[in-house]
MISE-971564 format. One record per residue: chain; x, y, z of N, C-alpha, C, CB in turn. Coordinates in steps of 0.1 Angstrom, whole numbers, plus 5000, padded with zeros to 4 digits. Glycine has a CB too. Layout:
residues N
{'A', {X, Y, Z}, {X, Y, Z}, {X, Y, Z}, {X, Y, Z}};
...
end
This chain:
residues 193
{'A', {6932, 1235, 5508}, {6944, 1232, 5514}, {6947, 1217, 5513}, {6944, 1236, 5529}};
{'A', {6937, 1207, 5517}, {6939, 1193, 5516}, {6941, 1189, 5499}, {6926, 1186, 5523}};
{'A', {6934, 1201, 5493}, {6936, 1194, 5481}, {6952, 1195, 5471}, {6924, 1199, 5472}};
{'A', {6953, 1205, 5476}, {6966, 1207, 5473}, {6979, 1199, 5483}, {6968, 1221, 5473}};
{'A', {6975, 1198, 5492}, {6983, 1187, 5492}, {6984, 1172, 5492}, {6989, 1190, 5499}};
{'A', {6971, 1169, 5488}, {6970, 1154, 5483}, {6977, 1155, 5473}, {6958, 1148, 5480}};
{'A', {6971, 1162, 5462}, {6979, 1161, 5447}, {6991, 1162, 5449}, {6975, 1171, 5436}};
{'A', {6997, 1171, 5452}, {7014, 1171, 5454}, {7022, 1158, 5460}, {7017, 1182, 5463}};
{'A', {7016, 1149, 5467}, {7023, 1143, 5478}, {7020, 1127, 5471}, {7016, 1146, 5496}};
{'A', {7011, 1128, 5463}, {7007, 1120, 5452}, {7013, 1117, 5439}, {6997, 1124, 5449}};
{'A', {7008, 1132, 5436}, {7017, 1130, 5421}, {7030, 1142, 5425}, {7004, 1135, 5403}};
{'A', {7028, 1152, 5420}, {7042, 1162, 5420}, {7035, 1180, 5422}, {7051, 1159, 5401}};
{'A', {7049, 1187, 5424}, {7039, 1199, 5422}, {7038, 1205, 5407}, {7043, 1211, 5433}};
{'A', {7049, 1199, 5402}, {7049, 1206, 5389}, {7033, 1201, 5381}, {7063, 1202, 5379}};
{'A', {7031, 1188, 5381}, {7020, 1184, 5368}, {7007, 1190, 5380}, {7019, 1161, 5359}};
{'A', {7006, 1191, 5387}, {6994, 1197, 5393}, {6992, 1210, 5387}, {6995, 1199, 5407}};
{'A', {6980, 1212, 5384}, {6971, 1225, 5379}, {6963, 1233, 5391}, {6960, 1221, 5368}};
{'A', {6959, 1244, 5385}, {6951, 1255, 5391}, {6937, 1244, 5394}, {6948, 1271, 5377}};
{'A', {6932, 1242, 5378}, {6921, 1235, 5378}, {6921, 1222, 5386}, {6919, 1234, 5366}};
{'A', {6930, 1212, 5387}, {6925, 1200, 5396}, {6926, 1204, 5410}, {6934, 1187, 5394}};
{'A', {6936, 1215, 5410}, {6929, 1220, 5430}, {6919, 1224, 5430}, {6934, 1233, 5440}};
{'A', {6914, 1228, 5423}, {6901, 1237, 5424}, {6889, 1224, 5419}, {6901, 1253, 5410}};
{'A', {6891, 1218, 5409}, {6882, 1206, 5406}, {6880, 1197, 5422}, {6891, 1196, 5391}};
{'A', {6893, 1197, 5425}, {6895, 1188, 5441}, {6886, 1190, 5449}, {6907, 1191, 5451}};
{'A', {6891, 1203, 5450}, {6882, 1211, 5466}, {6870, 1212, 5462}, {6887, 1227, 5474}};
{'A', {6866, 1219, 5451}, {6851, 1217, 5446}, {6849, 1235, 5444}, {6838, 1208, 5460}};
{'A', {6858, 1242, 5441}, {6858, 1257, 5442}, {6861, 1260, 5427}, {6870, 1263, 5453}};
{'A', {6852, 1272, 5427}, {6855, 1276, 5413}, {6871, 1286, 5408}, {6841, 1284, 5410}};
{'A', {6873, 1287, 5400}, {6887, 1289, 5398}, {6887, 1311, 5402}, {6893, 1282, 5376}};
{'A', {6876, 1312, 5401}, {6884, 1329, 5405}, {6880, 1328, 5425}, {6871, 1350, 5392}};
{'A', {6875, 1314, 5428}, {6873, 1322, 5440}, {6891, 1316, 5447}, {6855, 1317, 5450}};
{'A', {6896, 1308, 5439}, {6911, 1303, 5444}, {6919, 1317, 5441}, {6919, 1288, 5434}};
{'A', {6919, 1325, 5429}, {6928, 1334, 5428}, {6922, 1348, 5437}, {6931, 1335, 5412}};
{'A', {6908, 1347, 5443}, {6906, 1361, 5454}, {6913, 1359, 5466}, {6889, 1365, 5460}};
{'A', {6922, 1342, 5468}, {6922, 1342, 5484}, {6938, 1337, 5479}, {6908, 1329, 5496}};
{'A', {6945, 1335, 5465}, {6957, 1334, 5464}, {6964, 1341, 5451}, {6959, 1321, 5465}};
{'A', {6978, 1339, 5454}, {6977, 1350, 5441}, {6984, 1340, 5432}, {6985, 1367, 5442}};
{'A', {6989, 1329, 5437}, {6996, 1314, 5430}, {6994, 1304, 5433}, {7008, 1312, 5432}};
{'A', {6995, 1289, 5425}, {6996, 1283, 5429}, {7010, 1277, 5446}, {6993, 1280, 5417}};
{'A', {7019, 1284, 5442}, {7030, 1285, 5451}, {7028, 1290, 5467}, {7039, 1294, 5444}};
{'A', {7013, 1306, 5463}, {7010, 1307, 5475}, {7002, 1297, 5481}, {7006, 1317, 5478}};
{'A', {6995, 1290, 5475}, {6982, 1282, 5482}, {6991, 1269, 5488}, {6966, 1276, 5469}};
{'A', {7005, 1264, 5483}, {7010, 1254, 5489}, {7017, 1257, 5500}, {7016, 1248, 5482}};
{'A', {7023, 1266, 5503}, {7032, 1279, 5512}, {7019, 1273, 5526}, {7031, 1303, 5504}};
{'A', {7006, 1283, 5520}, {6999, 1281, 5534}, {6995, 1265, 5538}, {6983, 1291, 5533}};
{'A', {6993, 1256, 5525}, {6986, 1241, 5528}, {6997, 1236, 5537}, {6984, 1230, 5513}};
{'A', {7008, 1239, 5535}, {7023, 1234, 5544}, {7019, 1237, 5556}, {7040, 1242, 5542}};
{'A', {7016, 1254, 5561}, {7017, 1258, 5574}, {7003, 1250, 5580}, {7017, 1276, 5575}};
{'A', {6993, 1244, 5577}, {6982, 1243, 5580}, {6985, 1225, 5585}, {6971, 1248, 5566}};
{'A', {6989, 1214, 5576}, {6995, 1201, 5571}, {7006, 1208, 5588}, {7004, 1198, 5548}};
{'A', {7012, 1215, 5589}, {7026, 1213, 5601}, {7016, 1217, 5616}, {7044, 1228, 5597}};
{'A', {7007, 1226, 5613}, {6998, 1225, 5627}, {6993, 1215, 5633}, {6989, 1230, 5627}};
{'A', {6986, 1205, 5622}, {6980, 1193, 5623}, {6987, 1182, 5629}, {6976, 1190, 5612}};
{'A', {7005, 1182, 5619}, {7013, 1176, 5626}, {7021, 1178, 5638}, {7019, 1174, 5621}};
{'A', {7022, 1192, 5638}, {7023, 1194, 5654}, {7020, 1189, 5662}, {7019, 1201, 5659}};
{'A', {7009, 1188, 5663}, {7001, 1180, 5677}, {7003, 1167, 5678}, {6986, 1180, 5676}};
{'A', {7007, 1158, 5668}, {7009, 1151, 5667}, {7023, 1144, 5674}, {7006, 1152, 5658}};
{'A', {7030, 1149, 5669}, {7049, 1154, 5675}, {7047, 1152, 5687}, {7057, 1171, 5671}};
{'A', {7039, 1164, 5687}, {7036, 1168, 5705}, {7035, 1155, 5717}, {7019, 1175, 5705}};
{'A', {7026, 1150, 5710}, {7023, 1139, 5721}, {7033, 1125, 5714}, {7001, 1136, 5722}};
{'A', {7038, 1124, 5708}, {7054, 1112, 5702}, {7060, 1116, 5712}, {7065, 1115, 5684}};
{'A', {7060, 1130, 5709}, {7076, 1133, 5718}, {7076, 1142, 5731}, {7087, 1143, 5707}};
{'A', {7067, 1134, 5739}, {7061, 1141, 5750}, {7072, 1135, 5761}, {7042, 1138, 5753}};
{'A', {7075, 1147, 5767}, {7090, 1144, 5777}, {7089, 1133, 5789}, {7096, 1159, 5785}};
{'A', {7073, 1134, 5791}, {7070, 1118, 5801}, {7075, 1105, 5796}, {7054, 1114, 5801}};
{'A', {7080, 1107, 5785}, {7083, 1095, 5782}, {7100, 1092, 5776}, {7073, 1091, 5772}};
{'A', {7107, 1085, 5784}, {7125, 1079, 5779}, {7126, 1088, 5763}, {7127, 1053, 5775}};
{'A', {7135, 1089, 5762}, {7139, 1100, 5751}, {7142, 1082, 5740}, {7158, 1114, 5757}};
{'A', {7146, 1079, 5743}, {7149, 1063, 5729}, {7135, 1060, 5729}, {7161, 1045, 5735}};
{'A', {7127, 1059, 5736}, {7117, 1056, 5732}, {7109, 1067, 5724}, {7113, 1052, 5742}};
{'A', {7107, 1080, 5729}, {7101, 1084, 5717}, {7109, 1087, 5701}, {7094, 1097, 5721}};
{'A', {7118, 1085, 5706}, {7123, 1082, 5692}, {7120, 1071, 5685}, {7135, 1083, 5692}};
{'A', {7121, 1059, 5691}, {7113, 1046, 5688}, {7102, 1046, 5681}, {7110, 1039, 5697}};
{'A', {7088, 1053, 5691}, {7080, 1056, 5690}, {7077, 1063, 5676}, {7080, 1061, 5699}};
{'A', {7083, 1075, 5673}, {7081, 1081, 5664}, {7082, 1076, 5649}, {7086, 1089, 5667}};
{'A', {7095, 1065, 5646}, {7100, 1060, 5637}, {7088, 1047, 5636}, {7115, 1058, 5640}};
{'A', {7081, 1040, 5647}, {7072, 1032, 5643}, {7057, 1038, 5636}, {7070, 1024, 5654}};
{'A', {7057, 1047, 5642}, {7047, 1060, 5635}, {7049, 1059, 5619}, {7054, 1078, 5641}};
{'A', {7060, 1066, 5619}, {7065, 1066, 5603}, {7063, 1052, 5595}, {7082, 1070, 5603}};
{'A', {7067, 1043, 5599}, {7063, 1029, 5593}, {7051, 1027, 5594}, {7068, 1017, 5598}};
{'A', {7039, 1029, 5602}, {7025, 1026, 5599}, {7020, 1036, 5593}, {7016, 1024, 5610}};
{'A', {7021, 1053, 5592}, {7018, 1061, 5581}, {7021, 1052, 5572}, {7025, 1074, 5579}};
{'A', {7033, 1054, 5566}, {7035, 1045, 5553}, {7026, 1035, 5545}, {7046, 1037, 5555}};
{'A', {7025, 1023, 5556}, {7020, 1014, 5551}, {7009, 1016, 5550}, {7023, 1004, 5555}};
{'A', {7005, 1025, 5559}, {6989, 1027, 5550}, {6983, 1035, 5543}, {6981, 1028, 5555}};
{'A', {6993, 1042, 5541}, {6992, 1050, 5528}, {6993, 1048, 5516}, {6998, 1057, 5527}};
{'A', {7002, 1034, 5510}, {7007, 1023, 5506}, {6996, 1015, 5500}, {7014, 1017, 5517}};
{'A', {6986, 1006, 5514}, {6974, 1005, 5512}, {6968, 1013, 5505}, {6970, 1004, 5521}};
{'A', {6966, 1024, 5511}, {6949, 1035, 5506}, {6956, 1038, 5486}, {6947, 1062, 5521}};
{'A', {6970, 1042, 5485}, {6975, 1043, 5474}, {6981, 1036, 5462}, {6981, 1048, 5478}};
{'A', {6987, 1025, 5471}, {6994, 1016, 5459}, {7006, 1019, 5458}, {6988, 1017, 5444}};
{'A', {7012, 1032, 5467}, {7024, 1030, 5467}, {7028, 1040, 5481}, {7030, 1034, 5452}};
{'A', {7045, 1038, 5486}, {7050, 1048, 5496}, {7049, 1061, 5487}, {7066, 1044, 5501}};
{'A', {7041, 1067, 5498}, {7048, 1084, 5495}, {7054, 1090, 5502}, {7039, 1094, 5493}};
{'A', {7062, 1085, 5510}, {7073, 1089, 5516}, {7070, 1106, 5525}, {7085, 1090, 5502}};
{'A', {7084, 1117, 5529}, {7080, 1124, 5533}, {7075, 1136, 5525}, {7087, 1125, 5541}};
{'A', {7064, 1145, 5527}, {7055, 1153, 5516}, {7066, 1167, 5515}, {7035, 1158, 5522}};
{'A', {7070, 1165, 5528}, {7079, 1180, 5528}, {7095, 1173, 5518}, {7083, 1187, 5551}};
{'A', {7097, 1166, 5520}, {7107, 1162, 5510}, {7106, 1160, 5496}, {7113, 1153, 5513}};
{'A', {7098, 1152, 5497}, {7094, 1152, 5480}, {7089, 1167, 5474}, {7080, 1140, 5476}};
{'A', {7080, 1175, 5483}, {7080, 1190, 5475}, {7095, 1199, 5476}, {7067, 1199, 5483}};
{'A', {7105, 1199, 5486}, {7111, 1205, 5488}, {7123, 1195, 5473}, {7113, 1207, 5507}};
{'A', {7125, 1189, 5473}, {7130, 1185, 5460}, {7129, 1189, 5449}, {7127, 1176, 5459}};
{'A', {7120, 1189, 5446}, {7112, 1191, 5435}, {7117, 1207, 5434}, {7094, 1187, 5438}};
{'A', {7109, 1214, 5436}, {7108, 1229, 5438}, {7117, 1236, 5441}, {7102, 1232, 5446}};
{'A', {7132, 1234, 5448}, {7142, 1237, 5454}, {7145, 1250, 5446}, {7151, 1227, 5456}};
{'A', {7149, 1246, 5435}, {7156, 1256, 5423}, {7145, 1263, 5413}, {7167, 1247, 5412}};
{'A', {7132, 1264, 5416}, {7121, 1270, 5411}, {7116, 1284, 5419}, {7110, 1258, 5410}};
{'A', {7116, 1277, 5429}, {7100, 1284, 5438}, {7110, 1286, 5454}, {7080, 1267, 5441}};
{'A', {7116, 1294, 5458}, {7120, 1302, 5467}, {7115, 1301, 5480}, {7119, 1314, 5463}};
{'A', {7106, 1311, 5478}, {7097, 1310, 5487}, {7091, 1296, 5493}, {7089, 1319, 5482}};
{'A', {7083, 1289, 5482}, {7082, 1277, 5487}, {7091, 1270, 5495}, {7079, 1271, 5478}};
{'A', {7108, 1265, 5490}, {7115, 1263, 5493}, {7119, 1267, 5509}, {7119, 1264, 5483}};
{'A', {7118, 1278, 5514}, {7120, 1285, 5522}, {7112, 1280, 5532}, {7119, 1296, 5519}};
{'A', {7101, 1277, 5533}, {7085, 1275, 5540}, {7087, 1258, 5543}, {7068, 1280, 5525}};
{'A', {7093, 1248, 5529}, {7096, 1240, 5531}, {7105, 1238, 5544}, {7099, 1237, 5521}};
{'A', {7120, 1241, 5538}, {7128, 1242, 5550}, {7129, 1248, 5564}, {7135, 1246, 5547}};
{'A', {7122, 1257, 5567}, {7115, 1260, 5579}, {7111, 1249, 5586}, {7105, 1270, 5578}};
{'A', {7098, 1247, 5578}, {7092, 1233, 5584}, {7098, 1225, 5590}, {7088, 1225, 5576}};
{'A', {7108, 1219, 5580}, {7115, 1205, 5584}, {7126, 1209, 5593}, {7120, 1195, 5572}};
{'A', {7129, 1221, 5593}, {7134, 1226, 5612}, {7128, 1220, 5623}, {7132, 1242, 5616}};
{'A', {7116, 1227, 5618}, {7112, 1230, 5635}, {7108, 1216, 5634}, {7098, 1243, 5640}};
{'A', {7104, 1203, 5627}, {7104, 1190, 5631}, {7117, 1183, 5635}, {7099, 1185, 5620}};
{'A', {7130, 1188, 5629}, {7138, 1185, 5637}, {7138, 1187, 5647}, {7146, 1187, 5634}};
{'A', {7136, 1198, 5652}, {7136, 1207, 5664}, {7129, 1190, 5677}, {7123, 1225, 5661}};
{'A', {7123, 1184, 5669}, {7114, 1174, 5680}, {7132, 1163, 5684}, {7095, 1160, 5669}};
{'A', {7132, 1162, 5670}, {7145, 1148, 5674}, {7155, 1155, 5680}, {7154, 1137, 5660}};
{'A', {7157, 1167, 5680}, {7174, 1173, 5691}, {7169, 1173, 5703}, {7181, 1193, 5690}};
{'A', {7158, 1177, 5708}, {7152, 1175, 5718}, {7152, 1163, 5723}, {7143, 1178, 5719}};
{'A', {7149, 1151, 5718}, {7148, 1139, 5725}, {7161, 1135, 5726}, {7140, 1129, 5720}};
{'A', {7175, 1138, 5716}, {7186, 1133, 5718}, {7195, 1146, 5729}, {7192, 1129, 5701}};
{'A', {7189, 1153, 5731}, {7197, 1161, 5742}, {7191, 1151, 5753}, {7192, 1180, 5744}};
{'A', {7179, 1148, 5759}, {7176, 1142, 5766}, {7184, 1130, 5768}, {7166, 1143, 5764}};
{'A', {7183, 1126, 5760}, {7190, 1111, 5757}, {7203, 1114, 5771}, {7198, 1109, 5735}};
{'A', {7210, 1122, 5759}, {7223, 1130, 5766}, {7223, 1128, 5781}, {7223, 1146, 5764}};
{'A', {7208, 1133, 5788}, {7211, 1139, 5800}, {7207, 1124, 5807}, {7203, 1156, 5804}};
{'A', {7200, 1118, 5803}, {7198, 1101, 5805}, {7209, 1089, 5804}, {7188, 1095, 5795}};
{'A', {7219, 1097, 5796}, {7229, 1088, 5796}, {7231, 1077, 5784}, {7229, 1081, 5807}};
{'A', {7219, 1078, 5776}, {7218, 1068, 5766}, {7224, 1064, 5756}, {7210, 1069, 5762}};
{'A', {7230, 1075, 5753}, {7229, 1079, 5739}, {7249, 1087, 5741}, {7211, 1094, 5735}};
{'A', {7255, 1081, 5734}, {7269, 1083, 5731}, {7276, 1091, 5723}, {7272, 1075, 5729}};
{'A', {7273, 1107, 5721}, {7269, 1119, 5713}, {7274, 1132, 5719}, {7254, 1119, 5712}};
{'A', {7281, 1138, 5715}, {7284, 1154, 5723}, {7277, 1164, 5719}, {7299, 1161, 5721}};
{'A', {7276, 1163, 5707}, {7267, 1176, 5703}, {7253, 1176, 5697}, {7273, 1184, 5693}};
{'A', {7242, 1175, 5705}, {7230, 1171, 5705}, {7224, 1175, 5687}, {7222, 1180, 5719}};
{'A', {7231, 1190, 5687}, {7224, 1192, 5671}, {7223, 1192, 5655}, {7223, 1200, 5671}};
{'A', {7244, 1186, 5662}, {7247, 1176, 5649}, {7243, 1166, 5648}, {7258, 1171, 5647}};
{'A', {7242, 1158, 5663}, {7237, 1141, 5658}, {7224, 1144, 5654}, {7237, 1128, 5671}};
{'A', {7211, 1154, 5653}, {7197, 1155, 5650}, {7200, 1161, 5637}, {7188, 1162, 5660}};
{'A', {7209, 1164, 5633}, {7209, 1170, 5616}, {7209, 1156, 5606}, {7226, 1182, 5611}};
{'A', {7220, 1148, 5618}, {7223, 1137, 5611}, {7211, 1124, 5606}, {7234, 1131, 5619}};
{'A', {7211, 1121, 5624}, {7195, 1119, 5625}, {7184, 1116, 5615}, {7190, 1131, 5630}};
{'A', {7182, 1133, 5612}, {7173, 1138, 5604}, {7175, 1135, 5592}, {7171, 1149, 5604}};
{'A', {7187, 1136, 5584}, {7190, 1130, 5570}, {7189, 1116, 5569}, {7203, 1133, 5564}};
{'A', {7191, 1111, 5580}, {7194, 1091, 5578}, {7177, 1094, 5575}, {7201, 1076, 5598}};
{'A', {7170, 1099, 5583}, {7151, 1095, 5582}, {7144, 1100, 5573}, {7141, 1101, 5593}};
{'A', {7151, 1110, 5569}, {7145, 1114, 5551}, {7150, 1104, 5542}, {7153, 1130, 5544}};
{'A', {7163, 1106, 5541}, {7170, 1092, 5532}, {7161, 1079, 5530}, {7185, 1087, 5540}};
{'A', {7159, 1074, 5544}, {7153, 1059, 5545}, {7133, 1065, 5537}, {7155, 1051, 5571}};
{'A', {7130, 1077, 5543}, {7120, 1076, 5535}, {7114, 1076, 5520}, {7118, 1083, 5539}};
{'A', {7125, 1087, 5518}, {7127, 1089, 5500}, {7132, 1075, 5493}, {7140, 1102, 5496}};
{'A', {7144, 1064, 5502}, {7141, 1056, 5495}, {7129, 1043, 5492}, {7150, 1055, 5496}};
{'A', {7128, 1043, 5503}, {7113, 1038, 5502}, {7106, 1040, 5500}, {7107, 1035, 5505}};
{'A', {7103, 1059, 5496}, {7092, 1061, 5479}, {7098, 1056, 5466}, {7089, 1080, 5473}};
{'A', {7109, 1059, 5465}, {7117, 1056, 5451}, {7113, 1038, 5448}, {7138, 1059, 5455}};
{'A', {7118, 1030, 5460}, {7114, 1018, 5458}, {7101, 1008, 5460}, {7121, 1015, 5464}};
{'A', {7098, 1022, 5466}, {7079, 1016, 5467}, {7080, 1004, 5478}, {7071, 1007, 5448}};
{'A', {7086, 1005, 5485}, {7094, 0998, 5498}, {7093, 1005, 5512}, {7110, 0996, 5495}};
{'A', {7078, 0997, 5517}, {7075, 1002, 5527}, {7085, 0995, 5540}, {7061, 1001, 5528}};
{'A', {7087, 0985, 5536}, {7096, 0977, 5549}, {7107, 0980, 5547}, {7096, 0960, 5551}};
{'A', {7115, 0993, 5542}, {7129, 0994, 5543}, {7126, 1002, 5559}, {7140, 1002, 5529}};
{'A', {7116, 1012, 5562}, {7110, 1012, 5573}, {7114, 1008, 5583}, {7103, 1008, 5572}};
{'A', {7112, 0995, 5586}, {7108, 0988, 5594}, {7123, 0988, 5606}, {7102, 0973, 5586}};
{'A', {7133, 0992, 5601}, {7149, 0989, 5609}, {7147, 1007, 5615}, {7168, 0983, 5595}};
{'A', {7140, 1018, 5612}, {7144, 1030, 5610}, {7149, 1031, 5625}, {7133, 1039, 5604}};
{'A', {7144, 1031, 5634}, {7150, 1032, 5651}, {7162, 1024, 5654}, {7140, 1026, 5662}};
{'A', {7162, 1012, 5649}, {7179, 1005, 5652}, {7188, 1015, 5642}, {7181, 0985, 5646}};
{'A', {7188, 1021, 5628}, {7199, 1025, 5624}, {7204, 1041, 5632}, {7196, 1025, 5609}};
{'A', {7190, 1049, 5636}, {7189, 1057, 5647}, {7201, 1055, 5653}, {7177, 1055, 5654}};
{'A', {7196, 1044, 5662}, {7207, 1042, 5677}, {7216, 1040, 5674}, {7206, 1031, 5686}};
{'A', {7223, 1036, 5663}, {7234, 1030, 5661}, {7244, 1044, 5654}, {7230, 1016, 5650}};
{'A', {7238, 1052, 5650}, {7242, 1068, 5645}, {7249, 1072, 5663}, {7223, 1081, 5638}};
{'A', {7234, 1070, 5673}, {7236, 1078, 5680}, {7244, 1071, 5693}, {7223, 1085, 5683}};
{'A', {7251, 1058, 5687}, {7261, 1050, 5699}, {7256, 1044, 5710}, {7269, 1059, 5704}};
{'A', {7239, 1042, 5706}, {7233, 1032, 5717}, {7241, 1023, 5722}, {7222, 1023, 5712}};
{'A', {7243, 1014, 5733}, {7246, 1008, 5741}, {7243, 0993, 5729}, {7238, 1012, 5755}};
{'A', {7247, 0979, 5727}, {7242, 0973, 5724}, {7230, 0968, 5728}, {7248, 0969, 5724}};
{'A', {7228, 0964, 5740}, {7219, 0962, 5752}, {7204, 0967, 5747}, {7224, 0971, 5764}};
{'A', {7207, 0985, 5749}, {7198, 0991, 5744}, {7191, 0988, 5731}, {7203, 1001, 5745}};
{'A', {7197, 0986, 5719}, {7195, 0986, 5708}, {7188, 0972, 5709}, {7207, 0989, 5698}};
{'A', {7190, 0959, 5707}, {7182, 0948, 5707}, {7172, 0953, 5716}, {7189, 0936, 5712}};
{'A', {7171, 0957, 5726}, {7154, 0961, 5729}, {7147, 0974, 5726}, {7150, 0960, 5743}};
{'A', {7153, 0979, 5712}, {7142, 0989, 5704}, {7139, 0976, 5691}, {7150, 1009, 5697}};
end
């Protein structure tokens, strides 16, 4: 599972092989095809496995003890230290893994595609939640909690993908002020995220 989705989030899913997952993980190649029947299925499950892990993670970002702008804050400074140190360990941004595969694959692999987009639901699912809250806090200048998190959600893919494209970890670095500014922060507010 990790090995498949290093390679992909690295390089791509197309030039990835049977054999370098299997060379990766250290498994020989029929015991990959007794427990998959594709390469497509073994990424399908590496996703569901990669979104458990990040779950938990989410979980406690966007834990309701805490101001709704703030875990949004929170979460976007998250995303800028992943980066950059991935950046480090790699030599370059790899941006988000579920986007760059869901890209890629969109018009190939279905199913994948599908498993993708699920995913990056239910991760939305974290930012509508904090901007409904927002809502009920008053923060946030927005009527319909699940448009402004669609929107949200594309400004944070966008700003990620382009800072794989540009290998530009510090376009990053503003990701919570352009947030607020989508979601009609207060001025006030915004200078102290």
């Amino acid at each position: 599972m990790e090995a498949i989705a290093e390679l992909i989030w690295t390089g791509s899913y197309g030039t990835t092989t049977i054999d370098q997952i299997c060379d990766k993980a250290g498994v020989k190649k029929g015991s990959f095809y007794y427990f998959f029947k594709s390469k497509a299925d073994l990424a399908e499950a590496a996703i569901e496995v990669e979104w458990t892990k990040y779950r938990a993670i989410l979980d406690g970002v966007f834990s309701a003890s805490v101001p709704a702008l703030e875990r949004l804050k929170n979460y976007c400074d998250m995303e800028y230290q992943q980066q950059a140190k991935l950046k480090k360990q790699h030599g370059y941004v790899l941006g988000c893994p579920l986007c760059t595969l869901g890209t890629e694959v969109s018009t190939q692999e279905s199913g994948l595609r599908k498993k993708v987009e699920e995913i990056m639901r239910k991760s939305r699912s974290y930012v509508e939640t904090a901007i409904r809250d927002a809502q009920a806090e008053r923060t946030v200048a927005v009527k319909d909690a699940a448009d402004a998190a669609r929107i949200v959600y594309a400004y944070m893919e966008g700003l990620l993908t382009q800072a794989r494209i540009q290998n530009n970890v510090e376009l990053l670095k503003d990701m919570s002020r352009g947030i607020f500014m989508i979601l009609g922060v207060k001025e006030k507010s915004l200078l102290a995220a």
